[in-house]
VEXDREN-2710 file (C-alpha; in Angstrom, 1 decimal):
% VEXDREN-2710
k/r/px/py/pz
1/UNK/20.5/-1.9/13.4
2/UNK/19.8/2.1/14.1
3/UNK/22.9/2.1/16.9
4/UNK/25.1/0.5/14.6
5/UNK/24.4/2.8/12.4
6/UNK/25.1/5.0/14.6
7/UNK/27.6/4.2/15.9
8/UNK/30.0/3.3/12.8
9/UNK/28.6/6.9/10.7
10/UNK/31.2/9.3/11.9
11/UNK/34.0/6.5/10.4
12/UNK/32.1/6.6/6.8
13/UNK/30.5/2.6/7.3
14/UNK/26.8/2.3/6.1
15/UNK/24.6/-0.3/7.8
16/UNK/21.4/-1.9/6.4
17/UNK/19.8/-5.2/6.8
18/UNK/18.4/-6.7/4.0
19/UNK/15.9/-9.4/4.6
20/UNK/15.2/-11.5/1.1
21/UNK/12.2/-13.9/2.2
22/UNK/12.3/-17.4/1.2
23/UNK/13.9/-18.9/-1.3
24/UNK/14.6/-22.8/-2.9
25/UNK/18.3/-23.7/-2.0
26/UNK/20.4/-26.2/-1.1
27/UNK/19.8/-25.3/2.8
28/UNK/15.7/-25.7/2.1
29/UNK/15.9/-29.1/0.3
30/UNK/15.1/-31.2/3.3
31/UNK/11.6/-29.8/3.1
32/UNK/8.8/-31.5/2.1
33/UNK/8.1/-29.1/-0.6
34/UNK/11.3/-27.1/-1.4
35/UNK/9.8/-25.6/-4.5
36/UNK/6.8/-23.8/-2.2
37/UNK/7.5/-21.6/-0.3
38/UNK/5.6/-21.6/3.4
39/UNK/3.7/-18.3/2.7
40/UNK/2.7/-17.6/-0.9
41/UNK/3.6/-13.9/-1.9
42/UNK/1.0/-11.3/-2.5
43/UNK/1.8/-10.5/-6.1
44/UNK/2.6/-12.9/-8.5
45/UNK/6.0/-14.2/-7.8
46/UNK/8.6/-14.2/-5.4
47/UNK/11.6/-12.0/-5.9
48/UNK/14.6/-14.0/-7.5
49/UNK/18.0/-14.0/-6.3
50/UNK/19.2/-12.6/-9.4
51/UNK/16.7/-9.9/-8.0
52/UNK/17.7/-9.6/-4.1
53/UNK/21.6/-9.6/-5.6
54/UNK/20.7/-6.1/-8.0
55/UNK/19.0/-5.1/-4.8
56/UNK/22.3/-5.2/-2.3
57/UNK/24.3/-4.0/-5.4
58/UNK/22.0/-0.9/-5.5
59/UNK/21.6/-0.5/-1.9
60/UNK/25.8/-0.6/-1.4
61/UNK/26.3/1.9/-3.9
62/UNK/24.1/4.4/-1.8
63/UNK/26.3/6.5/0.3
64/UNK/23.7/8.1/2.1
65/UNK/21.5/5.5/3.2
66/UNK/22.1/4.0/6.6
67/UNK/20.5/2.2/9.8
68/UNK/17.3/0.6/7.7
69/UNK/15.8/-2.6/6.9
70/UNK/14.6/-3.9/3.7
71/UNK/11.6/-6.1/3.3
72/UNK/12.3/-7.7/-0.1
73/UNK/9.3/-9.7/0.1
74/UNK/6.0/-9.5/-0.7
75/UNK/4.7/-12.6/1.7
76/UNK/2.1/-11.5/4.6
77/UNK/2.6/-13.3/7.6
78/UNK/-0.1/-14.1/9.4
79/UNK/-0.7/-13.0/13.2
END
């Protein structure tokens, strides 16, 4: 992530990673339990993906951010 960064700076090209955490969709539906997601999240809810889309809108509109990850989850994995 931080070398492609780098790397594609000097031409002007942001690079971030944003990582959304589970959601229901048609690729989960084989589960078991598609509506539950494996780890419950901390607060009270799970982001939406109305939520995580506002996110990457806000995130591509910031020229000056570059090389990092987002966690847009509030899940704790265990060890």
């Amino acid at each position: 992530m931080k070398s492609a960064a780098r790397e594609w700076g000097p031409d002007g090209i942001t690079i971030n990673m944003i990582l959304p955490g589970w959601h229901a969709t048609a690729l989960t539906g084989y589960q078991q339990n598609p509506g539950q997601p494996p780890f419950a999240p901390v607060l009270e809810s799970g982001a939406t993906m109305e939520s995580v889309a506002e996110f990457v809108v806000a995130v591509a509109a910031m020229p000056n951010v570059s090389g990092q990850v987002f966690n847009f989850d509030s899940r704790i994995l265990p060890l």
